[in-house]
N, C-alpha and C positions, 0 to 999 in steps of 0.2 A: 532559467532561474535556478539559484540551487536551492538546495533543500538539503537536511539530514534529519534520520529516525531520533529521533530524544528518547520516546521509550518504544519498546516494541509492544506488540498483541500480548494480553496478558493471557488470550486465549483463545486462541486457532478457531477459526470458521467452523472448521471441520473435523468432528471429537474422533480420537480411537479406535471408537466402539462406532463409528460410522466407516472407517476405511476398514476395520476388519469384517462388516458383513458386506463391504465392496469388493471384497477378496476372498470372501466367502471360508472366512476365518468362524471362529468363535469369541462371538463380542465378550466382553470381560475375562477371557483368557489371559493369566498374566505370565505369556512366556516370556522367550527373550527376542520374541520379534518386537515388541513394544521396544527397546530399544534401537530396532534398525526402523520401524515404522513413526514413531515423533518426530526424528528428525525430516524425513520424506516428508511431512506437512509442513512444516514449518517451509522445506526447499520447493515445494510446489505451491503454496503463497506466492511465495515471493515471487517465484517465475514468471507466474500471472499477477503479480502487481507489476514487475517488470515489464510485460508482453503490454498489457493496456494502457500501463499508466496511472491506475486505482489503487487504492487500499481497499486491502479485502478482510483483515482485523483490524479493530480500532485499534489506534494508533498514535501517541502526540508525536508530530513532525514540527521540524523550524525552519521556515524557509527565510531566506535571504532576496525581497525584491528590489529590483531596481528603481528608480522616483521618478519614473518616467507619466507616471499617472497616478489619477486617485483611485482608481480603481483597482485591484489585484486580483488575477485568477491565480488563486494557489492551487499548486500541484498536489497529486493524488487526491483528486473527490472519491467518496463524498465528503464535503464538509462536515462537519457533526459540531464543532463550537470554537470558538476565538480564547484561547488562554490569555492572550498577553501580547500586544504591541510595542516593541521598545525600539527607540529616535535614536541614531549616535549623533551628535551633533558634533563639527570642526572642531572644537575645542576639546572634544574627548570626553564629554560628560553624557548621560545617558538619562535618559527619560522616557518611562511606561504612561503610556498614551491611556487616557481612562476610556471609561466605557463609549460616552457621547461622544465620542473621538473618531468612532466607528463604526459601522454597522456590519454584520456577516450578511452573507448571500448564501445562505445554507443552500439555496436550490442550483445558482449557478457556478458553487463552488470557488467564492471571494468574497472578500471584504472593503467597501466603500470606507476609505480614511480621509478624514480631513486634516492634513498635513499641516504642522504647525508651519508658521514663516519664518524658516529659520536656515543658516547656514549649517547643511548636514556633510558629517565625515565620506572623505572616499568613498572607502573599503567596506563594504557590508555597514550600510548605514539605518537598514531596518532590519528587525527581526519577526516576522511574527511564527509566536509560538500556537502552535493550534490543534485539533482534535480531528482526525479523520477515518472515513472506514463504514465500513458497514456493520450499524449495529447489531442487527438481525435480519434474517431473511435473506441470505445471499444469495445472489439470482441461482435460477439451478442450472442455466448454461456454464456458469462459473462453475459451482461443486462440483460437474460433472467432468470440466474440464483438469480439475484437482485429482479426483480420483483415477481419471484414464492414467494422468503423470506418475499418482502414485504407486499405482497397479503396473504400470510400464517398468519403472524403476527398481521397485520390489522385485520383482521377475528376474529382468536384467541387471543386475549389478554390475557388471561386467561390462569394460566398452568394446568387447568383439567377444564377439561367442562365435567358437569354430563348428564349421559343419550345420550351422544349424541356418536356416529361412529370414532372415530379416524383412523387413517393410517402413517404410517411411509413410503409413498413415496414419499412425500414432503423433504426429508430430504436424501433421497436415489435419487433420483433426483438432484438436486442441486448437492449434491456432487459429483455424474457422470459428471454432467457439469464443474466442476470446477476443475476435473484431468487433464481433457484435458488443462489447465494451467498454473498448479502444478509445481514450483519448482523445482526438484527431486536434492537430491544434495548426490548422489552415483555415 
């Protein structure tokens, strides 16, 4: 199914002042590493929304399903609320489905619609617009798995450092963490 981000997180899982006492910084120091360390949150989100298939800041996404059922598992749980269901119908006119049109499944991560009888377009012939992410509480297998990236990356800038020890458990690590999860959609 596809999907796209409409808006992004308006506000990172994981503040600052939490990767710098992971780094053993000083929290409200406002050097110039706050500049190289926001963006490394933002990039280690998304990796592990990536890696799993979750949202880990709320987030409104739009996905595009197919009419293949009434049922929809939309992509990236968790659900958190349904914005707006809209119909393209054959003839190119469009229609936001009301409320009683629908129900969410906040727990299984979809929406039960009952589909008007109607001859629907093509090409992207639903849209629904929706709200997902973790509001609060992100597992702490997740945050941990955030800060190893972000502490790894800080470190390393660099994609070969000469002379110096590498190891691939950083990255075998993480990913142990982030099965636990993982999407599985079998």
């Amino acid at each position: 199914m596809k999907f796209e981000v409409v808006t992004p997180p308006e506000k990172e899982p994981i503040s600052l002042d939490e990767v710098k006492m992971h780094l053993r910084s000083i929290p409200g120091d406002e050097t110039e590493d706050d500049a190289i360390l926001s963006p490394l949150i933002t990039a280690a989100r998304e990796f592990c929304e990536n890696r799993t298939g979750r949202s880990f800041g709320v987030q409104t996404l739009a996905a595009y399903p197919p009419l293949e059922t009434e049922y929809i598992r939309l992509p990236r749980p968790p659900l958190v609320q349904i914005e707006q269901i809209q119909v393209k119908k054959a003839d190119g006119t469009e229609e936001t489905l009301s409320a009683d049109q629908y129900e969410a499944d906040t727990v299984g991560g979809g929406v039960f619609v009952h589909w008007p009888k109607e001859q629907f377009a093509q090409i992207n012939p639903i849209r629904v617009l929706y709200k997902t992410g973790y509001q609060e509480n992100l597992p702490k297998t997740i945050r941990q798995a955030m800060l190893l990236l972000i502490g790894h990356w800080y470190e390393n800038r660099e994609t070969v450092v000469i002379g110096a020890f590498t190891s691939i458990e950083i990255e075998l690590t993480v990913k142990a963490l982030l099965n636990q999860y993982k999407v599985w959609w079998f």
